[in-house]
Each structure stands twice: as structure tokens, then as C-alpha cells.
C-alpha positions in Angstrom: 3.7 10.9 -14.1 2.3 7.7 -12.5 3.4 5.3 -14.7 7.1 7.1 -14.4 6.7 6.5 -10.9 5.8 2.5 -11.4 8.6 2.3 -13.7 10.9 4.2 -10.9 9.6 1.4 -8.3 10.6 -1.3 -10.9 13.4 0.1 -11.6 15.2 -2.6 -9.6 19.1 -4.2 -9.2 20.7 -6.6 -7.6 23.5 -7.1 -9.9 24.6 -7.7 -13.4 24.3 -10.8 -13.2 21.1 -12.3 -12.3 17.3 -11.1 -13.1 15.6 -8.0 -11.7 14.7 -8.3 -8.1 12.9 -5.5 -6.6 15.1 -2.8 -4.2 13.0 -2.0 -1.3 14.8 1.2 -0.8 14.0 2.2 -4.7 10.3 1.4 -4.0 10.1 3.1 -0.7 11.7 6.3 -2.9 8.8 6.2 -5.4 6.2 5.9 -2.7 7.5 8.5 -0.3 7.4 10.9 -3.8 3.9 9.8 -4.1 3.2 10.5 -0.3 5.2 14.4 -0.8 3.4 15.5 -4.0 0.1 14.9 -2.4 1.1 16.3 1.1 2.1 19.2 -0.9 -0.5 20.2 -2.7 -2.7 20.2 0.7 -0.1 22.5 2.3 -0.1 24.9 -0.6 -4.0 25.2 -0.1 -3.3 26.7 3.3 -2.6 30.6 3.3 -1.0 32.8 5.8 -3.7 34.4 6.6 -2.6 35.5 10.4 0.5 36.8 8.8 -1.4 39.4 6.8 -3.6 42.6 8.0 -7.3 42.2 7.9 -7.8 44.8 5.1 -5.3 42.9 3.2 -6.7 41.0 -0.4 -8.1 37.8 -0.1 -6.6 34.7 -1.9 -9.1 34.6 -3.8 -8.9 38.5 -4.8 -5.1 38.1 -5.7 -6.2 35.3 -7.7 -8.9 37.1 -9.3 -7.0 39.4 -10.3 -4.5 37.5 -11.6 -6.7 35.5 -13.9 -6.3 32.4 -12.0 -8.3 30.0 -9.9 -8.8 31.1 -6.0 -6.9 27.6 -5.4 -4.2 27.9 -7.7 -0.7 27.9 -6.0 1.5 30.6 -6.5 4.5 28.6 -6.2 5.2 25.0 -4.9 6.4 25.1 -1.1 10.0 24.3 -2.5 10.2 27.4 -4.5 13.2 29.8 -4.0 11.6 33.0 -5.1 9.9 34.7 -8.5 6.6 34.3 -7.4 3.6 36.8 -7.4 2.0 37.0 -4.1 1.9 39.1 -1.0 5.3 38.8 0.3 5.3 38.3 4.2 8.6 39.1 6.1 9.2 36.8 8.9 12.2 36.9 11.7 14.0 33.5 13.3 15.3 35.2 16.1 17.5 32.5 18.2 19.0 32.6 21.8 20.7 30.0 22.2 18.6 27.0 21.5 15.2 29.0 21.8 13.5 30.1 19.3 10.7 33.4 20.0 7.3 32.9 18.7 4.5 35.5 19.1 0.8 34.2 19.0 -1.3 35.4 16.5 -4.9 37.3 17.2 -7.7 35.1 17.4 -5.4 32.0 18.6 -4.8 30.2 15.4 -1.6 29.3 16.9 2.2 30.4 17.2 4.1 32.2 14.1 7.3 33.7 13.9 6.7 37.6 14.5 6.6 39.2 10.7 4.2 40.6 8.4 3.4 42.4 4.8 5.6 44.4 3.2 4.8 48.3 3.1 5.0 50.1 -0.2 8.2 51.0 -1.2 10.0 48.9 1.9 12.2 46.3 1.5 12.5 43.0 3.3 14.7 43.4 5.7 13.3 46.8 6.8 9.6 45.4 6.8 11.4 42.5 8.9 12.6 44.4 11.4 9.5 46.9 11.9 7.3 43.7 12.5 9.7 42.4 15.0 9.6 46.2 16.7 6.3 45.9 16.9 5.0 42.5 17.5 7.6 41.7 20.4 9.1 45.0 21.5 12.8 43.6 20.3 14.4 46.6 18.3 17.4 45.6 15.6 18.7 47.2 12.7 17.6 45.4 9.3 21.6 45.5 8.6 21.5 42.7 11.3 18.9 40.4 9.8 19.8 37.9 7.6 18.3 36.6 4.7 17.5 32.8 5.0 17.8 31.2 1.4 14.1 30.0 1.1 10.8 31.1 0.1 8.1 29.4 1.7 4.6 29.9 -0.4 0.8 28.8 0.0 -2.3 30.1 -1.7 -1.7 34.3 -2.4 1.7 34.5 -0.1 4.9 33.9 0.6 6.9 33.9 3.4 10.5 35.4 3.2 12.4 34.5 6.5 15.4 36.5 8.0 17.2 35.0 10.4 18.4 36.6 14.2 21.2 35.2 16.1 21.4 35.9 19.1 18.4 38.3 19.6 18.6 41.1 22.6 15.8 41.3 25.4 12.5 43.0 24.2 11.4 46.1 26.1 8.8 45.6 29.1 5.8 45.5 27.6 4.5 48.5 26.3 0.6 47.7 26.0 0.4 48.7 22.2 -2.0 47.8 19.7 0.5 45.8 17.7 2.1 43.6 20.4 1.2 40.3 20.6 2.0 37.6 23.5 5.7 36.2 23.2 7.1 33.3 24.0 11.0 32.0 24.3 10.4 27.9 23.1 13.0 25.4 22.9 13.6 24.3 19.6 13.3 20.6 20.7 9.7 21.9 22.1 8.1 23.1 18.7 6.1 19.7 18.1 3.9 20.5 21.2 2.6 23.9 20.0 0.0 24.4 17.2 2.6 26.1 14.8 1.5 28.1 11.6 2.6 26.9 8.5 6.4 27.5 7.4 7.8 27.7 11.0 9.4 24.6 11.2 11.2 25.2 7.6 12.3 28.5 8.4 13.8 27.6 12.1 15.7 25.1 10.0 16.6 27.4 7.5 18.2 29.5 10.7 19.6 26.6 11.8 21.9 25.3 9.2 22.6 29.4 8.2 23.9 29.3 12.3 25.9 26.4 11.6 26.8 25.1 15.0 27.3 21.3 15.1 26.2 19.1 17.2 28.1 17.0 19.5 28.5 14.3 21.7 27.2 16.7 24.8 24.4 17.0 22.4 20.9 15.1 24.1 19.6 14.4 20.8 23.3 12.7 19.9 23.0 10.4 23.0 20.0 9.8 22.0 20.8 8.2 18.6 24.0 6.7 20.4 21.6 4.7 22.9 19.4 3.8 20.3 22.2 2.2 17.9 23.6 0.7 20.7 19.6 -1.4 21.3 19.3 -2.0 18.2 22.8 -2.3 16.0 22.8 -5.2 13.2 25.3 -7.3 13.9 27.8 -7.6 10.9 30.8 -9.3 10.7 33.1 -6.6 9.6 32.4 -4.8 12.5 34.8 -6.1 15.4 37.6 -5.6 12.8 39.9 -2.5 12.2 41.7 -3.8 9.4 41.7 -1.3 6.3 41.8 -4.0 4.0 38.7 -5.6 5.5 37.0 -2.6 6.2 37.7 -1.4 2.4 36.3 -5.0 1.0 32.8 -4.1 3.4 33.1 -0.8 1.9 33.2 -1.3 -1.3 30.2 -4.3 -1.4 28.5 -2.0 0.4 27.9 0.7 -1.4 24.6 0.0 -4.1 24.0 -3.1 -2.5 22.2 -4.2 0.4 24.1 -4.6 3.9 22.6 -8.2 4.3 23.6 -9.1 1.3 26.7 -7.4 1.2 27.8 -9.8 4.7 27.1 -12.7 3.4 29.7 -11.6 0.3 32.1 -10.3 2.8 32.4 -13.7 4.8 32.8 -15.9 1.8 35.8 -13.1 0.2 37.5 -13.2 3.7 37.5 -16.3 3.7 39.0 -17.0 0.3 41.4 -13.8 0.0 41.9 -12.6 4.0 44.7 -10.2 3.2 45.2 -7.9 0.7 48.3 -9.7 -1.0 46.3 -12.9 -1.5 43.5 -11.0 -3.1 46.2 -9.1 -5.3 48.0 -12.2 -6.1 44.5 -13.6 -7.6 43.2 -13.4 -10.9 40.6 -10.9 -12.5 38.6 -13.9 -13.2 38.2 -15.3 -10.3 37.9 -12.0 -8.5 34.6 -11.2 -11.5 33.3 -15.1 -10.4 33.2 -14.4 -6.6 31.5 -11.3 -7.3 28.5 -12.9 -9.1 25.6 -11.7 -7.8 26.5 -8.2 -6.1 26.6 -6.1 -9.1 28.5 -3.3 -10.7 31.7 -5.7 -11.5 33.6 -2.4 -11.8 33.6 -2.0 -8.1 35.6 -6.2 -8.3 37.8 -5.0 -10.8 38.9 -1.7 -8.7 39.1 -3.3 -5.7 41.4 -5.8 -7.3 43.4 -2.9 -8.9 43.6 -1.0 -5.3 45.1 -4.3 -4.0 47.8 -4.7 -6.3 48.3 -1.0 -6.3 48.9 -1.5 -2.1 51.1 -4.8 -1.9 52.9 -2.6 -4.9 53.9 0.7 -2.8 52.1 0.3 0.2 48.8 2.0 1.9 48.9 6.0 0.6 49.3 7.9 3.5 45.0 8.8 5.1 44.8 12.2 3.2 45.5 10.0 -0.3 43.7 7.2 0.1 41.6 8.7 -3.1 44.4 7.3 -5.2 43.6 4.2 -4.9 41.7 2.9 -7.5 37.6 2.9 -7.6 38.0 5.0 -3.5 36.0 7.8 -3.4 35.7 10.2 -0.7 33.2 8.0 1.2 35.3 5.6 1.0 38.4 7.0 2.1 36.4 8.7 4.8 35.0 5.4 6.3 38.3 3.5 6.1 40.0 6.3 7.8 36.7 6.0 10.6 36.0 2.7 10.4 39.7 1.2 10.3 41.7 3.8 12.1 39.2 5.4 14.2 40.1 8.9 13.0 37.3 12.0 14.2 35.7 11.6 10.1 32.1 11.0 9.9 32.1 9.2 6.5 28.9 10.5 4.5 26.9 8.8 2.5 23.4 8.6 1.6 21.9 7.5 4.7 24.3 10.0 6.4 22.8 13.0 4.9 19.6 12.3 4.9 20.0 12.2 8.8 21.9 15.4 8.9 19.8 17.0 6.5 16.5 16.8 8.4 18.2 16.2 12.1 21.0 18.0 12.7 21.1 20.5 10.3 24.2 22.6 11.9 26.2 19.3 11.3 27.9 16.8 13.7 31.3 17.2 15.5 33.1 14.0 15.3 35.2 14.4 18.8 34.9 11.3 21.1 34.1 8.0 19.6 33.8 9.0 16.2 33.7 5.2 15.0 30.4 4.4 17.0 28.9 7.9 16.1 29.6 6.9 12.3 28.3 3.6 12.6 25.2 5.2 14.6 24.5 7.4 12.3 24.6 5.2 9.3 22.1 2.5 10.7 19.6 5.1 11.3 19.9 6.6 8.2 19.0 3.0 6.3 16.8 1.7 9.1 14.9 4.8 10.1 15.5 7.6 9.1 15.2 6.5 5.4 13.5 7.7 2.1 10.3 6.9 3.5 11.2 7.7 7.2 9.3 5.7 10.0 8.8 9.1 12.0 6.2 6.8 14.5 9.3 5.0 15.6 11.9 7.3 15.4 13.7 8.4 18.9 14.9 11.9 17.4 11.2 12.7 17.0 11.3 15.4 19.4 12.7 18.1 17.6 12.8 17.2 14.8 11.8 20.1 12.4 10.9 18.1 9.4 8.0 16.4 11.3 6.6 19.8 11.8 6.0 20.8 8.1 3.5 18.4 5.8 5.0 17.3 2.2 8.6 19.1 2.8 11.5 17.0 3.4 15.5 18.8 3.2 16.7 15.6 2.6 17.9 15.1 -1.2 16.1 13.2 -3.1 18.0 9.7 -4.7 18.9 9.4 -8.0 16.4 7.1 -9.8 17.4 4.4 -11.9 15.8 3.3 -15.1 14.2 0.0 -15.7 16.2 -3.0 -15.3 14.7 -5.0 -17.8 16.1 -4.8 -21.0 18.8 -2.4 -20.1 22.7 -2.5 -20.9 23.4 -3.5 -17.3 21.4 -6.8 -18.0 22.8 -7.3 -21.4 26.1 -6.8 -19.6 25.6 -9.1 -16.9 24.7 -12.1 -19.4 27.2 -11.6 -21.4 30.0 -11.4 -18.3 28.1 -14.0 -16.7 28.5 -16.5 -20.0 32.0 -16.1 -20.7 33.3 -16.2 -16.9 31.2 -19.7 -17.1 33.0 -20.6 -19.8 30.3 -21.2 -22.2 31.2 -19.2 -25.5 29.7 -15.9 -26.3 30.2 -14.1 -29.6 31.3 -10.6 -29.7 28.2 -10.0 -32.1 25.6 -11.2 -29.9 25.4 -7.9 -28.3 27.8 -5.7 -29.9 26.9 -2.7 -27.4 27.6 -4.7 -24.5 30.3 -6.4 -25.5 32.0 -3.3 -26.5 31.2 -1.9 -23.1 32.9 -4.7 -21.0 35.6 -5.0 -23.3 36.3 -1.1 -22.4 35.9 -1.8 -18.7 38.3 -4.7 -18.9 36.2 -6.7 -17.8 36.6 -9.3 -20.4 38.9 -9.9 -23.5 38.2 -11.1 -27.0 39.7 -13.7 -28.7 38.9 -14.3 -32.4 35.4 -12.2 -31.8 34.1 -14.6 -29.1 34.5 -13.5 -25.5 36.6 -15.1 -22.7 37.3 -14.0 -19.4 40.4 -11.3 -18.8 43.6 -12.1 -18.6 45.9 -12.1 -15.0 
């Protein structure tokens, strides 16, 4: 597993074109998986012990019993159910953006109300007695809902249900089972000593609720402010043309912004509209793009230009027919260029909304700085490896609150680049748009690839560049 993981942070691109250099965002991946498989196996050593009554088995007498070691985890922290353990039923029970905790006897620190399972009751039911009787607050189980997560440590597992909306509790009655209550803000959770599996299953509630945030949002101002203190300054920005945005787009995407500027001036500068880039050849289209990688994305973007000075600009729901646009894509030209309410998502995009604002984002207001807000702090904070220490969405932030687990999906890793088709590709494509002569069976594989991708032509079985 570790040397997968050295490959993974060697696994490295910068184009076709030129030799291996090492992707910072790639390593920080590997690292932060590092950081997250050792996290987790200290969280799954914790149990929930205050969840459970006192006569309840030990860990270690589950394990026992089950043959295993009293350490052994019953199921990783990420697992979605099938495994042996005392199930504990938990409620989320939201008002508005509160969330009621009870505190636990002997002050080990603030739990959702819940607790074991009777014999022969299900969840929901076992939910909903707990809730009775830790907090006074009476619902049907009907009205719980299940939250798609199992959250498991040592001998237990914690099923949470979630409750929007929860009615008053009762005065207090005084009963052996009640426990102190408290209404906390959700933005308030990081200054309480929290049992484990809170913060997951709040967020869990959360993105079940599905209320977006938006620009009334304190937490949205906040990452507005903060873009706005510390935006990059790239040179596509003060433009709204959809040409120009689509070039930045495009270079963008599996290469990094800096780069990807520097790329974008020198292009503007030799092809500043779309008809002069359609009216140009493939090859000199490939030659400019030396050096960013993926040529495909050159060779589409010179097809969507011919495609527009041909018919025109689709109309904003069809920009997807343009050749090599995805959804991002279309979604940031129609933000970007046109300042339409989209919030184009990409990688960096959903990592923020995955661990931040799990109910989603509206896009009402300025849509184009929100976009470009959102983006920035999803490469330059809020990243694979996230630098929580400076991060200004700290403060509620739900992710913070649970060691090892992150909601964020996990990037695709790459293999090495070394040796790999990609590079084979790039010398050959590099070679024959140079004009020195490369023969078709100096790398049959690759040659047949790039031949497919039209990327370059044969003539007599050497390669030369395509023609047009």
C-alpha cells in the first residue's frame, strides 16, 4: 500500500510533451490519504461508550465473543451498514439552525440524545424512545428519518435519524433518564467537547434537509470577503467574452491556473477571436499548445471554433454541442461570460460544498463573483489536503469536528508518468510537429493512438503533422 501511494505521488503531468514534473495537488492527494488512514484507525479505537447502558457488553466482550481482538474495528468509520456491533440509535433533531445535544452522565461531553436498541425494536422506534426520554421531546418514529450513514468505532455503531423541525420538549419532568439539553448553533459545535460521530451525522441531516445557502448566508460573505483579500489576479478575468472565457476554460482544466495564464496570454495574443483561431491550422494550434497537455483538449477547442464561425454560438442550454464542452464547461461560460445564476462545478467546487455547505449554494445575486469565490478556495484552501489553520469557514465547519473523515470525494489517481502512453504520445507528437521524421513503427501503440485522435497523419508510414 505504501509504495502505491509513492507511485500515486509520482504520478505526475504537465503535458504530453515534456518530462514528468511533479503535480502538487497529486502529492498533496497521496499525503492527505496517508494523514486519513491513520486518523482513522485512531478514531475507530474510540467506542461509544456514553451511548450505551452500563450493564451493556464491553468492547472487549463483543470482541471476545466474536473471536476477534478487543481492538479490532467492526467496520471502518466510512462504512454504510453490515456490521456486527451494538447498534446505537441516535436523533439530529434541527430548529432552524440549532441543533439539540443532551450531555451525557459523568460529563464526557455532548452527544446527540439516542441509545441501544431493545430486543425485538427497530431503529426508528428505539430512536424515538431515547429522544422521549433523554429530552422530554415526544415524535412518532414515522417522523424520523433515516440518515444514509453508519458511523462505527470499536463494538458499535451509530445509526442516525434525522428531525426537522423538532417540537418543544415537555418541562422537565425530573426522571431518571433525562439528561441536561441544550439548543446549539450549528456554527457553535467546534466549541463544545462533542462525542464521536456528531459532527458526521449533523452533516448527514444537513445535506438530507437540503436548504441552500445563500448570499444572506454569514458563512457565504464570509468566503466572499475572503476572495475578495486574496483573489489571484488572472488575466481572463476582466473579460466576459465566451470565446476567451472558453480558451481559459479549456487550459484550465488538468492544468495548473499559473500555468494555464501564461498559455492564455500568448493564444490571445496570436488568435484573439474565435474566427482567427478557426481560420488557423491544426498544426499550429498542436505547436502553441506544447507544453499544457492533453492535445485533445487543442484539437476540440479548434473544432468548437470552426463549429461557431460555421452556425454560430448554440443557444446557453446547448453549449454541450460544441465539441470537447462538458457541463463544467458550459456552466462556467454561461457564469463566467454571461453572468447567468450557474455555479459551474468542478473539483475544487465540490470539495467546498461537500464539507461546507452541504445543503448546496443558491446562485441569486452576483453569481460570477460567488463562482469565482468559490473556486479559488476550493484550489487554495480548501483543497485535498485542506489548510483548516487558515481557513475563514472554520467555524462551522463540520468536517473539522470528526478526525480521519472527509465528505469530500476523493480524486482520481493517475498512474505513473514515466513510461506511460501519454509520454510515448507526447514524443512522438512532439517530433513530427518539429518536423523531425518519426516512423510509424517506432511506437506502433502510440502512433496508432494519435493517428485515431487526429492528431497527426501518416504519410508513407512516417508521421507528419495533420492536415488544415
Amino acid at each position: 500500500m505504501a509504495a502505491n501511494r509513492v507511485n500515486a505521488a509520482e504520478a505526475v503531468v504537465q503535458g504530453d510533451e515534456e518530462s514528468a514534473v511533479q503535480d502538487s495537488e497529486l502529492i498533496s492527494n497521496a499525503l492527505a490519504q496517508l494523514e486519513e488512514d491513520a486518523s482513522k484507525l485512531q478514531f475507530q479505537r474510540t467506542t461509544f461508550a456514553s451511548y450505551v447502558p452500563s450493564n451493556a457488553p464491553t468492547a472487549a466482550a463483543v470482541s471476545a465473543a466474536a473471536g476477534t481482538a478487543p481492538d479490532a474495528t467492526v467496520c471502518r468509520a466510512d462504512a454504510y451498514g453490515g456490521a456486527m456491533g451494538i447498534e446505537v440509535s441516535t436523533v439530529v433533531a434541527l430548529r432552524g439552525n440549532r441543533v439539540l445535544l443532551v450531555r451525557q452522565p459523568g460529563g464526557e461531553g455532548w452527544a446527540l440524545p439516542g441509545g441501544k436498541r431493545e430486543p425485538g425494536e427497530s431503529a426508528a422506534r428505539a430512536a424515538a424512545r431515547e429522544l422521549a426520554e433523554e429530552t422530554a421531546i415526544t415524535v412518532p418514529p414515522a417522523r424520523l428519518a433515516a440518515l444514509p450513514v453508519r458511523i462505527a468505532a470499536g463494538a458499535f455503531v451509530l445509526r442516525p435519524f434525522g428531525l426537522e423541525g423538532a417540537p418543544r420538549p415537555r418541562p422537565r419532568s425530573g426522571s431518571a433518564g433525562e439528561l441536561p439539553r441544550r439548543w446549539v448553533p450549528v456554527a457553535d459545535l467546534g466549541r463544545l467537547r462533542l462525542l464521536p460521530g456528531v459532527g458526521r451525522s449533523v452533516h448527514a441531516a444537513l445535506v438530507q434537509r437540503g436548504i441552500a445557502a445563500g448570499p444572506e448566508d454569514p458563512a457565504v460573505r464570509t468566503l466572499v470577503r475572503w476572495w475578495l483579500d486574496h483573489r489571484r489576479e488572472l488575466p481572463w478575468r476582466p473579460s466576459r467574452d465566451p470565446y476567451a472565457v472558453l480558451v481559459a476554460e479549456v487550459m484550465s482544466h488538468q492544468t495548473q491556473v499559473q500555468r494555464a495564464a501564461v498559455y492564455w496570454t500568448r493564444w490571445m495574443e496570436r488568435w484573439p477571436t474565435v474566427d482567427r483561431l478557426a481560420a488557423a491550422s491544426l498544426a499550429d494550434v498542436l505547436g502553441a499548445w506544447q507544453g499544457l497537455g492533453y492535445p485533445r483538449r487543442a484539437r476540440d477547442l479548434h473544432r468548437a471554433a470552426a463549429a461557431i464561425v460555421a452556425v454560430g454560438w448554440p443557444e446557453q442550454e446547448r453549449l454541450e454541442e460544441l465539441p470537447g464542452v462538458g457541463p463544467y464547461t458550459a456552466a462556467a461560460v454561461r457564469c463566467f461570460a454571461h453572468e447567468l445564476p450557474v455555479l459551474p462545478r468542478d473539483a475544487n467546487v465540490n470539495r467546498v460544498l461537500a464539507r461546507r455547505f452541504p445543503g448546496g449554494l443558491r446562485t441569486e445575486g452576483d453569481a460570477w463573483r460567488l463562482g469565482q469565490a468559490v473556486m479559488e478556495f476550493g484550489q487554495r484552501l480548501c483543497g485535498a489536503r485542506p489548510d483548516c489553520a487558515a481557513c475563514p469557514l472554520r467555524p462551522g465547519c463540520l468536517v473539522a469536528l470528526e478526525p480521519g473523515w472527509d465528505p469530500a470525494p476523493r480524486p482520481t489517481r493517475q498512474a505513473p508518468y514515466a513510461g506511460s502512453l501519454r509520454q510515448r504520445r507526447g514524443r512522438l507528437l512532439r517530433a513530427a510537429l518539429g518536423g523531425r521524421p518519426v516512423s510509424v513503427g517506432d511506437d506502433e501503440a502510440a502512433a496508432a493512438s494519435l493517428l485515431r485522435d487526429g492528431l497527426l497523419s501518416e504519410v508513407g508510414g512516417v508521421l507528419v503533422p495533420p492536415p488544415g
